[in-house]
N, C-alpha and C positions, 0 to 999 in steps of 0.2 A: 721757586724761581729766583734766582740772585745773579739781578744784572750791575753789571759794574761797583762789585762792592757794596751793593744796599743789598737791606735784610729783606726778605719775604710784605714784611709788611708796608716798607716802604713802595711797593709796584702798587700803583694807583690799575687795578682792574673793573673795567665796565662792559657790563653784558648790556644792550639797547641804553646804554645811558646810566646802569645801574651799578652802582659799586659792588663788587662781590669779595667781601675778605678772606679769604682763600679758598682757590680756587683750583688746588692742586688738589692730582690724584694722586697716591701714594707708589713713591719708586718710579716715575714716567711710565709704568708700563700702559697706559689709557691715556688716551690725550685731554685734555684738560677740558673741551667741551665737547660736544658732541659735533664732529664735521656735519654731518648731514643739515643739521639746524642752523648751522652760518652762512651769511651774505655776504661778509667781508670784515677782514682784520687787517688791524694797524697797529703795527709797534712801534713805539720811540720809544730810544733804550736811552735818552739822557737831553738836558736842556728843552722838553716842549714847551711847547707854544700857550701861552692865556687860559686859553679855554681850558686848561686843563689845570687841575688843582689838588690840593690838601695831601700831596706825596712828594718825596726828595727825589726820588729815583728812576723811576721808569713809569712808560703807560703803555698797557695793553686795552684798546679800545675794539669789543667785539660787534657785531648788529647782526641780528637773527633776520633769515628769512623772513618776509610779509606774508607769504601764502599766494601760492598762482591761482590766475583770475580767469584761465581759460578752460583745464578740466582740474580734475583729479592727478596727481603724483602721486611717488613714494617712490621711497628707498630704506633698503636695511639691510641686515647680515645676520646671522646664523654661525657662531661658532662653538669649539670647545670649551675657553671661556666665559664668553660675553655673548646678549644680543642684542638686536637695537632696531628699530622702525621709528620712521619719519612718515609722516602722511600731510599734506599740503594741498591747497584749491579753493574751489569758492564755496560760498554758502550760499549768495544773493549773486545778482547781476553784480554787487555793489561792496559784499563783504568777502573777506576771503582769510583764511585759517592755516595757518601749521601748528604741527605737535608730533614731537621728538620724545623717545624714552631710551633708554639704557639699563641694561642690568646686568653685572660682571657675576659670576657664578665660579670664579677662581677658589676659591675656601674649600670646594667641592673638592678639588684634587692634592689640593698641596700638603695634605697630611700623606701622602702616597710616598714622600719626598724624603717625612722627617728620619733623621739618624740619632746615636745618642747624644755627640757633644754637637749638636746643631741642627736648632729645630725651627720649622717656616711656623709664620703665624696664621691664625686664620682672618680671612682680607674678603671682605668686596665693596662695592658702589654701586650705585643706582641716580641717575638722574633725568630730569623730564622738562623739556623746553615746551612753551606753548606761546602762540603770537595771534592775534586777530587785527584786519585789516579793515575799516569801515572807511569807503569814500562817501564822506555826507553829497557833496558837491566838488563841483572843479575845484574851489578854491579851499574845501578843508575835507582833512583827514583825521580820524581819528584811531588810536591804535593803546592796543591792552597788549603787554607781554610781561608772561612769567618763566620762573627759573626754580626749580628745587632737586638737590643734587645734596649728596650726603655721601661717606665713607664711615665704614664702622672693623677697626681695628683690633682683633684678639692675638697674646701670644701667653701662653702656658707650659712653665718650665718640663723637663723632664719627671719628675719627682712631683710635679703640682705645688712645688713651693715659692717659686715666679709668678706673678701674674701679672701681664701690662697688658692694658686697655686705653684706647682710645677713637673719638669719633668725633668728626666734626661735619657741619653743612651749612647751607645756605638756602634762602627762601626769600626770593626776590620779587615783586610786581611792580610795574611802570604802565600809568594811565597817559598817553600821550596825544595831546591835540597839533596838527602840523595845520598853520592858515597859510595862505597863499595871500599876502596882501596886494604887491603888483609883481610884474614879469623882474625886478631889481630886487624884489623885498619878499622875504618868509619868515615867518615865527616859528617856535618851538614851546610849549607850555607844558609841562610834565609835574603828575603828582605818583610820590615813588615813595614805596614799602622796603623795607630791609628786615631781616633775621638770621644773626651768625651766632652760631656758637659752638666752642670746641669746650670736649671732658678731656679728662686723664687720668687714669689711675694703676698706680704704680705700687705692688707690696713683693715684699721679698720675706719669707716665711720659713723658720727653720724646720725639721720634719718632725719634731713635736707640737708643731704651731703656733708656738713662739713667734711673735712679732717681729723682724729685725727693726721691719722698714716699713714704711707706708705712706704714699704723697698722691691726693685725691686735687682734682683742680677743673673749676669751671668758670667759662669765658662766655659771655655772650655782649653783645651789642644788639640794640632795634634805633632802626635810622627810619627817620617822618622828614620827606624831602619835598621841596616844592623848587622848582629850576624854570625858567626863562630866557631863550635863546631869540636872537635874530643873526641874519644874514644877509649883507646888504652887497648889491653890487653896482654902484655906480659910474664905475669904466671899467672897460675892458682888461686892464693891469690893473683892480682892487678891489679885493675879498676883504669886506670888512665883519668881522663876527662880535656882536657883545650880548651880556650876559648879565644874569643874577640867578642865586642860589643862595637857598639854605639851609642846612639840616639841623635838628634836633637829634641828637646820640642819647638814648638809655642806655646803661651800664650796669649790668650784673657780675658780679667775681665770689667766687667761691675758692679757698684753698688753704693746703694745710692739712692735716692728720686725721681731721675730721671734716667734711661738707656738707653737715647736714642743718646748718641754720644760715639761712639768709641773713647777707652781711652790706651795709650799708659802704658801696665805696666813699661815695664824695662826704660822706659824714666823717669815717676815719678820716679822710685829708684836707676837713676844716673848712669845707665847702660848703655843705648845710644843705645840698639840695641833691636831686639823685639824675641830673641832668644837664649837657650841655649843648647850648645853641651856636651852631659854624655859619658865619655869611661870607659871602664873597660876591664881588662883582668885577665883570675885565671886557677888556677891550684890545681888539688886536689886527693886523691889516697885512693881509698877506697880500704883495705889492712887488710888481713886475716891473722894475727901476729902471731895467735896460732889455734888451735883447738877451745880452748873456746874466744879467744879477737878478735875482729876485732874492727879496727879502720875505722876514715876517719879523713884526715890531710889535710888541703888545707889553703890556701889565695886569696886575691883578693884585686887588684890595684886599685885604680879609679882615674881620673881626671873627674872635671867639669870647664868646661871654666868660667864662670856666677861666677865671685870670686877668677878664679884661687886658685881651690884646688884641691890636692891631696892626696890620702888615702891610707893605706893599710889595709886590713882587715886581719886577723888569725882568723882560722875556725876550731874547734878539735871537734869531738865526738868519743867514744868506748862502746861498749858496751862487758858485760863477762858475761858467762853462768859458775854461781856456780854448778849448779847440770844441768840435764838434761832439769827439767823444773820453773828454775829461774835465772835468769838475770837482773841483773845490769845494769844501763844505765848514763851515763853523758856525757856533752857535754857544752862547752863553745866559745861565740862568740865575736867582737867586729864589728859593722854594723854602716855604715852611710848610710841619706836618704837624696837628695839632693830638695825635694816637699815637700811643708807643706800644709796641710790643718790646714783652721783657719774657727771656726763657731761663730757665734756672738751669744751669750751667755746670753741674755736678752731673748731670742725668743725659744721656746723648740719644736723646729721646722729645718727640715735640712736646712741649709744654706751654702751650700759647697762652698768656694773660693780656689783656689791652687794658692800660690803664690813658684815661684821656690829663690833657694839659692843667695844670690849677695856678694858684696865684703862687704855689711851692714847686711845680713843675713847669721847666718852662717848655715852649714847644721846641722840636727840633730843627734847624735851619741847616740848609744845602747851598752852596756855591759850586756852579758847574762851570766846566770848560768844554770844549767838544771841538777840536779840528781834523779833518780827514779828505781824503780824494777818492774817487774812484774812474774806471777807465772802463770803455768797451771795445772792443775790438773784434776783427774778423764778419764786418758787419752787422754787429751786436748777440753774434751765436756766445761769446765770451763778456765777462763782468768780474772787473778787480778792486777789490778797496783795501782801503786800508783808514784809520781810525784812533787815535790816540784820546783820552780823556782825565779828564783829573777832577774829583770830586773833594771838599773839603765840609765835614758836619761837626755839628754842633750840638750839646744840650741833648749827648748821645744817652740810652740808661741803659745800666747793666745792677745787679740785685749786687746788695754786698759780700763779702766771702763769708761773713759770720751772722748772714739771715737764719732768722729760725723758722719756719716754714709751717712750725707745729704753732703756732701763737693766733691763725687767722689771716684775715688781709692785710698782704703788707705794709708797713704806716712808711711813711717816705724817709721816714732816716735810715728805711732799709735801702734805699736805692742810691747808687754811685752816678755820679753826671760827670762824664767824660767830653773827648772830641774823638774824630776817626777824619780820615782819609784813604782817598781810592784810586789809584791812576793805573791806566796797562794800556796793551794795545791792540787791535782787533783785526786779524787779516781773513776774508772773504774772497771766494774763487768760485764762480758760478760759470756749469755751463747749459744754456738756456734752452738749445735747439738741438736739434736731431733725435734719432734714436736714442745714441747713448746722453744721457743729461744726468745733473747733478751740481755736488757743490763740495765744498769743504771748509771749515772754516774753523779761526785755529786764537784764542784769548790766553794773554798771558797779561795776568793782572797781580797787583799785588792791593790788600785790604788791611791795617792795620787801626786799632784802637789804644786810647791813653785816657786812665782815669786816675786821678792824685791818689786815691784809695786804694786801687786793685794792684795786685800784683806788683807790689813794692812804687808802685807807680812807673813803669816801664813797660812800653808800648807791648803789645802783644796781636794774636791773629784772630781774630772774631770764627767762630765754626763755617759762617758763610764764605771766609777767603777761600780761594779757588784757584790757587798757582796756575795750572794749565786744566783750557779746557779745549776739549777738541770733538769736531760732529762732521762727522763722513758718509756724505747720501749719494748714493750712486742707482740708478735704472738704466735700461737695457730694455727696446723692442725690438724682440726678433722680427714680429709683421703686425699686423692687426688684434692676434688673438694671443698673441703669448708675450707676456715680458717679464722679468726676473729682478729684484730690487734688493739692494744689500744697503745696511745702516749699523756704523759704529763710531761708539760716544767711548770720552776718556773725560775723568776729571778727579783731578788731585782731593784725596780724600782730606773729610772734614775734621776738624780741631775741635777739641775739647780737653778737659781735665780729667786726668786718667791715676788713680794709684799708682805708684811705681815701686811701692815698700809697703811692710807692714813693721808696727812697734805695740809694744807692750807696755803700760803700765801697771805695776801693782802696790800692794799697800807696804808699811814696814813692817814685816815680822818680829822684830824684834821690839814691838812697840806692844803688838797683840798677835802672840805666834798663833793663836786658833782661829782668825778671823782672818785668814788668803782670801785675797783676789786679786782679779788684773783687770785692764779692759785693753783689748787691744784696737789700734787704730790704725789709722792709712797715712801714708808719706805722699803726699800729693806731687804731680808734674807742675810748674808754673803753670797760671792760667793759661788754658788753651795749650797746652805744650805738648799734648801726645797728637797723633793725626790716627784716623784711619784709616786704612789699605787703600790705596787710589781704587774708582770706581770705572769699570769698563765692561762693554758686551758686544757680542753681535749680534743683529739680527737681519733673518733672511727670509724671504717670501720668493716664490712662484706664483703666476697666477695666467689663469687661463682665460678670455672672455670669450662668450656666444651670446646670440642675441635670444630673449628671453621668449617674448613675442611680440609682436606692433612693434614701435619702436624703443621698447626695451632692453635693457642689458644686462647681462648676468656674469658674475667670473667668482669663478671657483680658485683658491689660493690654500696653497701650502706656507706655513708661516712657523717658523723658527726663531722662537725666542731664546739668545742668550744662547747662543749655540756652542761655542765652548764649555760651557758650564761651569762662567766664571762666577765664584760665591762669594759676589759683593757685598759686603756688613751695612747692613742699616741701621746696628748696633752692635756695641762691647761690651760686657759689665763684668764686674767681677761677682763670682757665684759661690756656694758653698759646696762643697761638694767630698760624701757623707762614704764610709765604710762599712763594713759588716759588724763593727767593733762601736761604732757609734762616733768614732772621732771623725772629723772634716778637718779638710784644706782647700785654701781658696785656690779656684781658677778662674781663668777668664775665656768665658763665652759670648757667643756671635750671634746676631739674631739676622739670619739671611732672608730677602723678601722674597727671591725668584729664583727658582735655578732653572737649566734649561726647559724648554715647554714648546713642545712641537704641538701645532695646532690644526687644522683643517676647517675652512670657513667658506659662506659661501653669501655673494653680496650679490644684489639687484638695485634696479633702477627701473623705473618705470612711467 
């Protein structure tokens, strides 16, 4: 997910309160949690408010269903893919339960697919929400929810002399007490679990088994969170919310040629200790100043032990309503993030590593800007915005070009500290009512980075820039029982560093004519300077609904994935590729995630 020019790791994501560090499924084709199991999403895609922390760029704030308290529900689906059940209700007069699973079963088919020069990998996920709702009494509730969700990545060249592998997941728990102090005042006290961690492993093997290549790499974080909320309303025009937190990060990293000894990060970076402490505390007041202005005004403090630093953040948005149905909107921020993710940049392949802040790393700092309007009209069946932003960061990291990767964990004179900036502009077009509904909406940003070390020192395009993006949702009911839904996405394909030559070196013959050799090597593109193939598809669903029984629902859908059978690269590498004579030449190969995939499912509600 790369909103406005930040990386993946900068979206601050919370599943009931809980950080999830990535929380994407691979290729969009599964939505990132499980619908069934959510009560309601919020995105702010730049400049939030206080309450929210330890990310530059964006927040996705999710809360899971509590579990209904009058019978028994569920819902789920049945496809050629994936399946999924939800089951929700009471336990007691007084407790009450949800639990959500998911399991994608795609790996099953996609070898049906492979050709010679381009082959699918084999792919799926699985993950499992669960929520419990205990009302002690009127005034306190108490509430337990967890999260575990996992993706496991295989792709295996033709020949078996490729192999890339990867899998990452997440394993969340949130103990959560809600007091009701009076009808003005509620608390929030939360004790929170975390477990993230991604592998990789990447070998390229000639057909005598010959090493060429080989980059093994493991990332994990365990977060010990204790958080403190209140919510005060003392008039009518003011939400006042403040806060404390703060989490303890363990940090494991493994990488390099080999991963088979546990490697001390904060010892290599002169820390001494294998842990650090994040506090924050803020205050903020969201405050209805006129009839047409309301504001929100807040700050937020931080220390991070890991460097001894301390922060302040200022936090402003308003928004004013000129006429009935148009509004103005701005909002400016200033954010540090004490986590970096750094990807090695040779490879166009995830490589996730998080290394946290030290007294040699500093954290990373964000300056936002955000002004935009938007419009309805036609008695609100119609929504237009529009949206301009500009982001400015700091104490950005990127690995050096002359890291060795075979050495262990990398010591920080392997890391380059730049700055970046982000600005475009965002047009939205929604239409909200009737039959036919939908939307469109259509990013054209630009993302550039500058580090005195990399690439002669001249600005270049980080892999997450994204010239244009564009998402086109369109539905159609015929009546009650039938409605037809079309979706297609465009986005300017990704940057990285790509071969564009090969050269040769060898020895001098004339020095020792019996001892030839050569090694040959690659001409590189400037960093970041190949793109590839812009990224598009369509997809297309039918669906029929009848009633199941009582008052349940059922609808059966036809669903077409990628229906052109556009064969978008979710990589390129260059490969060897061998004769009957034993010589090779290199080419370059595509590793496609999807190609079309007509499916038949069948969902209930109940």
């Amino acid at each position: 997910m790369y909103v406005r020019g930040g990386s993946p790791d900068q979206n601050l994501v919370l599943l009931d309160g809980v950080i999830v560090y990535n929380p994407a499924h691979l290729g969009g084709f599964f939505s990132t949690f499980n619908n069934d199991a959510l009560r309601d999403i919020k995105m702010i895609k730049g400049a939030f408010p206080a309450e929210y922390g330890g990310r530059v760029s964006s927040v996705l704030d999710l809360t899971m269903k509590e579990g209904a308290k009058d019978e028994l529900h569920g819902a789920g689906g049945i496809s050629l893919i994936a399946s999924r059940l939800t089951l929700e209700g009471p336990i007691t007069e007084d407790i009450s339960f949800m639990v959500s699973g998911r399991r994608s079963y795609f790996d099953l088919i996609l070898n049906k697919y492979t050709t010679g020069e381009e082959e699918f990998p084999q792919y799926y996920l699985y993950d499992l929400n669960a929520k419990t709702n205990w009302r002690i009494d009127e005034n306190n509730h108490l509430y337990l929810s967890g999260y575990f969700g996992s993706d496991v990545f295989d792709f295996e060249g033709d020949e078996g002399n490729e192999n890339i592998s990867f899998d990452w997941g997440n394993t969340t728990a949130n103990l959560r007490w809600l007091h009701i102090v009076s009808p003005e005042l509620f608390t929030n006290f939360s004790l929170i679990y975390t477990d993230y961690g991604f592998s990789t492993n990447f070998s390229d093997n000639s057909e005598q088994g010959d090493q060429f290549f080989q980059f093994e790499s493991l990332s994990q974080i365990r977060d010990f969170m204790l958080k403190g909320n209140a919510e005060y309303f003392p008039h009518p025009d003011h939400e006042i919310k403040f806060g404390i937190e703060t989490i303890l990060h363990q940090f494991r990293i493994k990488v390099g040629q080999s991963s088979d000894v546990d490697l001390d990060l904060f010892g290599l970076f002169g820390a001494g200790e294998e842990s650090a402490l994040e506090s924050a505390v803020y205050l903020q007041d969201q405050w209805q100043a006129t009839s047409d202005l309301s504001t929100n005004i807040g700050a937020r403090l931080y220390y991070f032990n890991s460097g001894d630093y301390f922060f302040a953040e200022p936090r402003l948005s308003m928004a004013y309503d000129i006429y009935d149905d148009i509004k103005i909107k701005a909002a400016g921020s200033v954010g540090h993030q004490f986590l970096h993710l750094v990807v090695r940049n040779d490879i166009p392949l995830p490589t996730d590593l998080w290394f946290p802040s030290t007294d040699r790393i500093k954290p990373q700092r964000a300056y936002q800007g955000v002004l935009g309007a938007e419009k309805t009209f036609l008695d609100g069946e119609y929504l237009v915005s529009v949206e301009g932003f500009y982001k400015y960061m700091e104490n950005l990291l990127e690995f050096q070009e002359d890291v060795q990767f075979s050495l262990g964990v990398p010591q920080v004179e392997d890391f380059a500290v730049g700055t970046g900036q982000a600005y475009g502009l965002e047009f939205f077009l929604n239409k909200r009512m009737g039959d036919f509904t939908g939307w469109v909406g259509y990013t054209l940003s630009w993302t550039e980075r500058q580090f005195d070390d990399l690439n002669q020192g001249k600005p270049f395009y980080p892999r997450y820039d994204r010239r244009h993006d564009v998402s086109l949702t369109l539905n159609y009911s015929f009546n009650e029982d039938w409605e037809i839904g079309a979706v297609w996405v465009f986005a300017t394909g990704q940057a990285f560093t790509m071969p564009q030559g090969q050269y040769f070196i060898g020895n001098d013959l004339s020095r020792d004519p019996g001892a030839y050799y050569y090694d040959d090597k690659y001409d590189y593109t400037e960093r970041n300077g190949y793109r590839l193939p812009s990224y598009h598809r369509l997809d297309l669903n039918i669906m029929w609904k009848h009633k199941v029984f009582g008052d349940g629902d059922g609808w059966l859908s036809i669903n077409l994935y990628n229906v052109y059978n556009r064969r978008n690269p979710f990589a390129q590498f260059i490969d060897y590729n061998y004769d009957n004579s034993g010589s090779y030449s290199k080419v370059l190969r595509q590793i496609t995630l999807f190609p079309f995939v007509p499916t038949l499912a069948y969902n209930f509600e109940f």
